[in-house]
KOLZA-455049 format. One record per residue: x, y, z of N, C-alpha, C, CB in turn; residue in one letter. Coordinates in pm, whole numbers, plus 50000, padded with zeros to 5 digits. Glycine has a CB too. Example, Ala and Ser with C-alpha at 12.3 -4.5 7.8 and 13.67 -1.06 7.14 Angstrom:
2
513194943150780512304955050780513204967050780511314955350905A/512854977550708513674989450714512905000350787514084994050572S/
END
This chain:
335
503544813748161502604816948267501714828648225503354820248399X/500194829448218499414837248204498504843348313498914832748125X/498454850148399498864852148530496774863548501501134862348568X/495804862148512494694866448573494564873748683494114858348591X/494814885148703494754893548820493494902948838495954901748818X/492374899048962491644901748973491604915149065491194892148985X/491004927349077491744937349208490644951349127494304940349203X/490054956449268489464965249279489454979149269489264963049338X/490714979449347491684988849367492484991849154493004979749521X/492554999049148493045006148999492425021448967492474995648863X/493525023048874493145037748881492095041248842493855045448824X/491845057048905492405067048883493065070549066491245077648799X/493015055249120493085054849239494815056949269492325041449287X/495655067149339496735063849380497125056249526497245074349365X/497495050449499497955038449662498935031449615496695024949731X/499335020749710500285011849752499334997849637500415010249965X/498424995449647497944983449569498554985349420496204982549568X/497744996049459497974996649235499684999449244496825017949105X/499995005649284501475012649192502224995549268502495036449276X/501884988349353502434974849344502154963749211501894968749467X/500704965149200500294962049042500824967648905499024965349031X/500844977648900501564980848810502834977748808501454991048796X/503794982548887505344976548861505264963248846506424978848977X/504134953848942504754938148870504564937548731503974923748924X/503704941248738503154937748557504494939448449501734952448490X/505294952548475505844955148429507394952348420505404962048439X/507364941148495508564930448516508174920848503509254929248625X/507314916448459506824904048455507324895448289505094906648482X/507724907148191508284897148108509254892548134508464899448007X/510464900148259511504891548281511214879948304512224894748366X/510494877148388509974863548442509384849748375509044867148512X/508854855148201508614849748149506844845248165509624843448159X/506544852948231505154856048263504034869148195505334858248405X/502864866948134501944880948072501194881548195500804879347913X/500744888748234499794895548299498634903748276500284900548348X/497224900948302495744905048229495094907448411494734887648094X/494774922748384494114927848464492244925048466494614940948443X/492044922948568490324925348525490134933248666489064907948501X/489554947648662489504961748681487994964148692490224970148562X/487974978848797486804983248773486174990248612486804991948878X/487634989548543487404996948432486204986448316489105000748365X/486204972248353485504965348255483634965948371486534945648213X/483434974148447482274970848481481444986248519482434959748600X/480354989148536479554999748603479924998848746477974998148584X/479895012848790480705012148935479535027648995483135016148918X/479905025049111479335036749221480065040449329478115033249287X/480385048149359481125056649515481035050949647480425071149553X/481715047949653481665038349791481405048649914483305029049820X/480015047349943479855056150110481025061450186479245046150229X/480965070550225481945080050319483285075550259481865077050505X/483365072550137484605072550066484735074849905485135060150095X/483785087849871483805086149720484605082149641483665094349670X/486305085949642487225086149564487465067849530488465095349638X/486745060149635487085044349611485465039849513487315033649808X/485635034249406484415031549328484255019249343484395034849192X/482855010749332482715000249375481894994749230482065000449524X/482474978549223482074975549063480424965749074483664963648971X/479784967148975478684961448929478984948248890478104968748829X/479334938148941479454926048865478984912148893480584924848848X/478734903448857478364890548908479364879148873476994887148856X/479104867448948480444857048928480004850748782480624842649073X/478894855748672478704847148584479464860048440476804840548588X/479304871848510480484878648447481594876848442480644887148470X/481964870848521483544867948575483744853648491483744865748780X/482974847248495483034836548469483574833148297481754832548515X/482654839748223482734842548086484154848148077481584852248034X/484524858148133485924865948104487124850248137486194883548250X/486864845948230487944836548264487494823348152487934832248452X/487034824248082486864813547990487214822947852485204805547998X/487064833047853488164842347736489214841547733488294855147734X/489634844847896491234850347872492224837147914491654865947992X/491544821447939492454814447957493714816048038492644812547865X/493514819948133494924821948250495364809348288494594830048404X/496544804548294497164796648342497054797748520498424798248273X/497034805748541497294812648714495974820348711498934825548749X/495184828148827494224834048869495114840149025492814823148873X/495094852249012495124859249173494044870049176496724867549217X/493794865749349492534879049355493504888249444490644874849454X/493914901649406494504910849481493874922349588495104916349394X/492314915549578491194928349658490064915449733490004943049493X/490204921349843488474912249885487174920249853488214909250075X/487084931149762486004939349677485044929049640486594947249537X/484054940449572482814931849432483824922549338481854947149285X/484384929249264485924916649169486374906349250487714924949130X/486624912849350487564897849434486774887849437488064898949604X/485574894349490484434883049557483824876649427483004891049663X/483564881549294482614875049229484124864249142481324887849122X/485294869849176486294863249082486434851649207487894873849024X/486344849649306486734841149445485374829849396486534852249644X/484404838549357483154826349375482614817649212481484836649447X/483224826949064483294816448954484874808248979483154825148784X/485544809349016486774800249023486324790049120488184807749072X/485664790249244485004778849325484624771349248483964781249409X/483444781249157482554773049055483244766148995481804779548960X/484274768148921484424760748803486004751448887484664773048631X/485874750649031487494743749024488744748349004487644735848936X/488394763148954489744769948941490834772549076489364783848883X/491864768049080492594772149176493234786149206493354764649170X/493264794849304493884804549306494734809049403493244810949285X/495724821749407496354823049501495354839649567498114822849450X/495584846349650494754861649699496564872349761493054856449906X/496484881349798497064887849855495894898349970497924893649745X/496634900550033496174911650190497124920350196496154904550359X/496234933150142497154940050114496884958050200497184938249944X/495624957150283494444960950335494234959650479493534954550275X/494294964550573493674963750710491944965650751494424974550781X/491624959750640489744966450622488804965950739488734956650507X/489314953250834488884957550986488794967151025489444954551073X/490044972151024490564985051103490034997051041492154986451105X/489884999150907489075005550818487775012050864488824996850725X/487165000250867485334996650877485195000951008484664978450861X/486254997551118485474999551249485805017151260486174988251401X/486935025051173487215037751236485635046451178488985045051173X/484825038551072483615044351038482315043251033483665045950969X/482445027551108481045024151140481235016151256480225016551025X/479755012051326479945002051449480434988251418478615000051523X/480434983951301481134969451306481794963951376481734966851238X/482434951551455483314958151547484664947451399483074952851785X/486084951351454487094943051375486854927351398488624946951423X/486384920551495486434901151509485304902851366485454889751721X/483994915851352483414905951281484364907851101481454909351289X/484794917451078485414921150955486364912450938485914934150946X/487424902251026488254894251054487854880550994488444894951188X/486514878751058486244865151052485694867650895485134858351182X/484924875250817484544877850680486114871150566484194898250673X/487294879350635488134882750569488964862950551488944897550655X/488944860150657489654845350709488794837050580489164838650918X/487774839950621486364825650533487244835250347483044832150590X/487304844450334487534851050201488914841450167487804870250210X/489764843550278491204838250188491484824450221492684846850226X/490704818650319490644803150340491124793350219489134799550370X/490274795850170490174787950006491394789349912488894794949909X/492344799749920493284802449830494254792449849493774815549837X/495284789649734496524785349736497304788049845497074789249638X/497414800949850498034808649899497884823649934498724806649847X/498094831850039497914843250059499054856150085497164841050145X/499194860449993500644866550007500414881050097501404869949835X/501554883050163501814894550283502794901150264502024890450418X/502784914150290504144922050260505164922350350503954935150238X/504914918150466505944916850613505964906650690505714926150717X/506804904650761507144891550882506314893951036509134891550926X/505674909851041504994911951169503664912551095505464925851267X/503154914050991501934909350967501724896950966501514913150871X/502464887250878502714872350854501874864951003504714868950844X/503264874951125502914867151225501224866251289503874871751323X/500934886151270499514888051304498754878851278498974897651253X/498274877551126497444873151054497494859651104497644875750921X/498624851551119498904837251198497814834051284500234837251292X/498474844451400497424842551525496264840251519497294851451600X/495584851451430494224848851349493674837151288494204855851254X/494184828351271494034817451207494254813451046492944815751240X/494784827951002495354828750871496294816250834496144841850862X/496514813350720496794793950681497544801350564495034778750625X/498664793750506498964789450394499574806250348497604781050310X/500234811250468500764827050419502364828350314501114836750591X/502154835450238503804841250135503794849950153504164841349984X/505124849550147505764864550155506204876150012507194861150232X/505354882350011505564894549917505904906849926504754896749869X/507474910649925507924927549944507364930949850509454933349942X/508104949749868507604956849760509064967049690506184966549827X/508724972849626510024979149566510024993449534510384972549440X/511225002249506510925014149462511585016249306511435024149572X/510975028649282511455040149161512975043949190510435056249167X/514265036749222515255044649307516225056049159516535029649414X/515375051949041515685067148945514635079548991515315063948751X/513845074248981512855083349009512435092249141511965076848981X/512915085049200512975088949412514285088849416512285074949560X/515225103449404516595100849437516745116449492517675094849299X/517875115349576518235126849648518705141849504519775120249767X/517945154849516518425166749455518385175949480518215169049380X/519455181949413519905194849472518835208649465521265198149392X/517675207649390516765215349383515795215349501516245213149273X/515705222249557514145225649656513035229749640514135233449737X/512085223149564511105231849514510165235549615510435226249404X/510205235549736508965239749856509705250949911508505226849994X/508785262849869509285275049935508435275250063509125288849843X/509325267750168508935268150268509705266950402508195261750252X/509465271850527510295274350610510935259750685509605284150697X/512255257550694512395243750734512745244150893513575236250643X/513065231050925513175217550847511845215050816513825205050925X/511315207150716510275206350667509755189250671510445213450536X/508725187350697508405175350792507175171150662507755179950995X/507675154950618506465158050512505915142550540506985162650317X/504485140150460503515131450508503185133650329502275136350663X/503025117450302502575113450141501285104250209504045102150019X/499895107850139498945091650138497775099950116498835079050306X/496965092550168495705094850177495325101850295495065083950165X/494705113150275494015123550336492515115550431493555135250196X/492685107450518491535099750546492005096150701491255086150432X/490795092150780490765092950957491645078950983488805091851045X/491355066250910492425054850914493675056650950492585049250803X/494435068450823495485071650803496235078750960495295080150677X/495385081251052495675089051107496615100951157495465084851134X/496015111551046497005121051013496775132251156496695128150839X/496135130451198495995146351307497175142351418494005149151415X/497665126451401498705127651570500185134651469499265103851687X/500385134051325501445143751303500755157551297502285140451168X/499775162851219499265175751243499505181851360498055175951230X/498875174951459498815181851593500025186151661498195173851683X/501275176051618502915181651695503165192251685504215177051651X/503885196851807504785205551810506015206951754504935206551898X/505675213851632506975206851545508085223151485506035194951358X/508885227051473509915238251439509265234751267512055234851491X/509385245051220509545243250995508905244250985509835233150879X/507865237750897507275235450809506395217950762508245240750737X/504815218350794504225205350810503835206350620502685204250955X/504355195250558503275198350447503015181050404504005210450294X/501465180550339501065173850307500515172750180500645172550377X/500835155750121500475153149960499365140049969502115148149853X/498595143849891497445136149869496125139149899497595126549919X/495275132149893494225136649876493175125949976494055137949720X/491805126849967490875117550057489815126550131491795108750174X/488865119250184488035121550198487755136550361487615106950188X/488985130250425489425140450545489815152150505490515136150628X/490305157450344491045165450339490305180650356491745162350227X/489265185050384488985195950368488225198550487488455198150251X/488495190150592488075188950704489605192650823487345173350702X/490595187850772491745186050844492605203750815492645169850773X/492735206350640492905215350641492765228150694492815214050592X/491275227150747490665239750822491075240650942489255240350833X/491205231050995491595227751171493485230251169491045205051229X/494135227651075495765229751074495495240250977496955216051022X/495565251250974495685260550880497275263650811495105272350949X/498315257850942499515260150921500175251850829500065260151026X/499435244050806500255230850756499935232950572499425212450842X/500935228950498500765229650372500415217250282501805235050337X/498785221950207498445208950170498705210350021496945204350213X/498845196149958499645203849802498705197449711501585198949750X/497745187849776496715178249674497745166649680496295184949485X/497005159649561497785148749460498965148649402497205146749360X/500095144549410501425144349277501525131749251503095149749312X/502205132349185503035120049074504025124649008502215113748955X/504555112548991505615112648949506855118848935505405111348894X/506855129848863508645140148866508065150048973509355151848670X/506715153248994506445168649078506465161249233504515178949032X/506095149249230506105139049402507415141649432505855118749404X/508035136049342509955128749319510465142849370510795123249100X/510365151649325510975167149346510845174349482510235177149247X/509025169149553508735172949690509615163549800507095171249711X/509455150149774510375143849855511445148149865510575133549834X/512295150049789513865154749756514255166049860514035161549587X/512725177849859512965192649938512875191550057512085203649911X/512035175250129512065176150278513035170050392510975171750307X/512995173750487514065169550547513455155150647514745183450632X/512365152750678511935141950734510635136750731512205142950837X/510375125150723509355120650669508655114550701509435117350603X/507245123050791506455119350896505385103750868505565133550923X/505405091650934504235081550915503535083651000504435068250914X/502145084251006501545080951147500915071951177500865088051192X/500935064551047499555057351054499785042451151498985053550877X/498665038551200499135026551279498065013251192498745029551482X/497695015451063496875004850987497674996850887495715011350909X/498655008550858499155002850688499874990250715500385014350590X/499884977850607500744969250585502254968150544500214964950525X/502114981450510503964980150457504474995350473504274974550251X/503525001650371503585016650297504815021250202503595027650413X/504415018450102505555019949965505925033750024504855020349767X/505625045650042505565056750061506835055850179504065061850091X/507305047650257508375048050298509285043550254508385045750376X/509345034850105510265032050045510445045849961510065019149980X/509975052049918509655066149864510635074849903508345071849908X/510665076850025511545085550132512175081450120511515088050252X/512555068950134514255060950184515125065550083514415041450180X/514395059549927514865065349814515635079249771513945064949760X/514745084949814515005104249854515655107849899514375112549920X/516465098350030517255104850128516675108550217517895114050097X/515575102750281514655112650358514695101050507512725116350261X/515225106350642515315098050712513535096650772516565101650806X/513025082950854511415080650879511425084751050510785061050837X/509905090251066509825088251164508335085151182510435097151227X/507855076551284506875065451275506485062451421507495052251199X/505495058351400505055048251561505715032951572503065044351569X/506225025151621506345014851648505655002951585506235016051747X/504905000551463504054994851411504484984151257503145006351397X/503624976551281503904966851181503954978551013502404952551193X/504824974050959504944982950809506774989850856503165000850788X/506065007850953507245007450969508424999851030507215014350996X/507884989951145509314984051197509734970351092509124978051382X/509074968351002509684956550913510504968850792508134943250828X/509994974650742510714985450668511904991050719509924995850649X/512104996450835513305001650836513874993450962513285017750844X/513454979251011514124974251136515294979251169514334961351135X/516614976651171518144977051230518664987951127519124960351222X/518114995451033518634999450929519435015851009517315000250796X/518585017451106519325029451169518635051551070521605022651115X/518035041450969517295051750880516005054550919517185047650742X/515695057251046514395060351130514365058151227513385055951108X/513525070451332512975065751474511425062751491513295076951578X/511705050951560510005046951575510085046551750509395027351483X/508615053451785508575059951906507835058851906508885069351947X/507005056552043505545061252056505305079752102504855050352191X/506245082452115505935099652125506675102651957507065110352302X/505445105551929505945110751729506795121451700504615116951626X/506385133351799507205147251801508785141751850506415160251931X/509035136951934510425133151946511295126751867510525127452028X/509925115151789510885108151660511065117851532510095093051595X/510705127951520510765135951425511655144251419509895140751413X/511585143751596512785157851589514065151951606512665170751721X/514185136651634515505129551680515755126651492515255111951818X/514935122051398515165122151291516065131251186514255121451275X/515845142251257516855153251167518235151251146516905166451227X/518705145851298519965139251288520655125451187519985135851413X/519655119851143520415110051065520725109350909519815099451090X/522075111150885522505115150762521435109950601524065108550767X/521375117950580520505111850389520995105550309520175121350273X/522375103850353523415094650246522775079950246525255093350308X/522915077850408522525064750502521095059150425522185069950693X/520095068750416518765063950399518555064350229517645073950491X/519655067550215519625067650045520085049549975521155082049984X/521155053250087521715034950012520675024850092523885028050071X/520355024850191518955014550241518145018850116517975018750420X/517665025950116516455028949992516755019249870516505046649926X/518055021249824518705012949692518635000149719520235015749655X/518264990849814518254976149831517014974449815518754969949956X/515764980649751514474978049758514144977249601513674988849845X/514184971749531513714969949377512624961149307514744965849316X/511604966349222510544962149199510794947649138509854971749125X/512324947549054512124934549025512444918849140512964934748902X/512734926849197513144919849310511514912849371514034932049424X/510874925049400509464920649418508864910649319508624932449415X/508874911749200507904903749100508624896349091507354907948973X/509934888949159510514874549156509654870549205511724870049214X/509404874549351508794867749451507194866849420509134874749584X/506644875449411505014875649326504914861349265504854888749174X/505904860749114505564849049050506384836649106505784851148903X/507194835749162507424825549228507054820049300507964825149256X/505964826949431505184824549511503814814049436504894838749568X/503434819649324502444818749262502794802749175502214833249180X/504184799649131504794789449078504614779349199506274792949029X/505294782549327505214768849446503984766149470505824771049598X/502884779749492501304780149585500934766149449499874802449581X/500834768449371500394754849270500824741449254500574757449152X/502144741449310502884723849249502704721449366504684719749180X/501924724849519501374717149597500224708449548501064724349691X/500104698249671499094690849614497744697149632499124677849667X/
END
């Protein structure tokens, strides 16, 4: 299997897309499958309005076209509805190529927190986008269902997995800071909606990792709260480890690796009631999801790290890229 993965999203971008892209890739010889990215890195790109840090690519479907007559893929997935997705969605029309897409994105919800668009029309864009696919893979059973209602067709199911060497409970604290300490990983952006944890009334210590376009806007208004930028890897792994609970707020995301992150850590969740977190930690007893956030945060302190450590350990990337290429094996031997 030679597996064509088309996707917008890549670095120097950190998120849930890519670091899902990357780990499959990187299980993918178990599977007996190569994997060939086509990236903003092969095209001229520009700053996407009121979102610099996201770059947007220069390309046409007769670019696309040529590359997929290079690289001979057995398989084609588009992982972005971007410039790539779209010009890779419209030479595969061309030429008959079959493909599978993933939704991995709430871009409705996106578009309307920054412009008048309203979400039916970003919906109906998105439906006509993945219509055509094999198949459309989803990270949860309460999106699955969403997207249903919508008129979404022909949905798979795709988890996601963690680092559980790399995200593990330690005895070091590197945040000299007053606890319990209440922490928030993502993107610094109005989607995310970070001000309903900012704003709590919370005992410790608020600190925040990442970066985005809100961030120097939000900072000024919470002065209290500790912002640390960007991490990766051992310096992320080390902040998780020092906090004691691990604020979501967002009510957009599809899954959020970033709570597999925590789980990993030992870090019990606390969340709104929303598709991502309640498929992530359903019955697991390793989070409160509430619609009052300050209460799930503060009821959170109580639940042991041992608990959210071994849930964390049932989440593995290869586990994910079974399902990736297997999905991708059935979406085809249909007729």
């Amino acid at each position: 299997m030679r597996v064509l993965i088309a996707t917008d999203a890549w670095r120097p971008q950190i998120n849930g897309v890519v670091r899902s892209l990357e780990h499959m890739a990187e299980e993918a010889p178990r599977f007996g499958a190569e994997v060939i990215f086509l990236t903003p890195e092969r095209f001229r790109s520009f700053p996407m309005p009121t979102y610099p840090e996201i770059r947007l690519s220069l390309t046409r479907p007769g670019i696309v076209a040529r590359i997929l007559d290079e690289v001979e893929p057995t398989h084609v997935h588009i992982a972005t509805e971007g410039p790539i997705g779209l010009a890779m969605r419209l030479a595969c029309s061309r030429q008959g190529r079959s493909f599978t897409t993933s939704y991995h994105t709430r871009f409705p919800e996106y578009v309307a927190a920054r412009t008048p668009i309203p979400e039916s029309w970003s919906y109906r864009a998105l439906l006509r986008f993945h219509q055509s696919a094999r198949a459309m893979m989803v990270s949860t059973p309460s999106l699955e269902r969403e997207l249903t209602g919508r008129g979404f067709r022909n949905i798979m199911r795709w988890t996601r997995g963690v680092d559980t060497t790399l995200f593990r409970p330690r005895n070091e604290r590197v945040l000299d800071a007053a606890a319990p300490v209440f922490l928030y990983v993502g993107r610094v952006a109005v989607e995310k909606n970070l001000e309903a944890f900012l704003g709590l009334d919370l005992p410790g210590t608020k600190v925040i990792v990442g970066d985005g376009p809100s961030r120097a806007e939000v900072a000024v208004k919470y002065p209290a709260a500790r912002f640390l930028g960007p991490l990766t890897g051992e310096d992320l792994a080390r902040v998780y480890a020092s906090a004691d609970v691990f604020v979501f707020p967002s009510l957009t995301d599809t899954f959020g690796i970033v709570l597999l992150e925590a789980l990993a850590s030992g870090l019990p969740i606390a969340a709104f009631p929303v598709t991502g977190p309640m498929d992530v930690i359903g019955s697991s007893g390793c989070g409160i999801l509430k619609e009052n956030l300050r209460e799930a945060a503060l009821e959170a302190l109580d639940i042991p790290h041992e608990s959210c450590r071994a849930y964390g350990e049932t989440f593995t990337w290869q586990e994910s890229a079974r399902q990736f290429f297997s999905n991708i094996e059935t979406a085809h031997a249909g007729p």
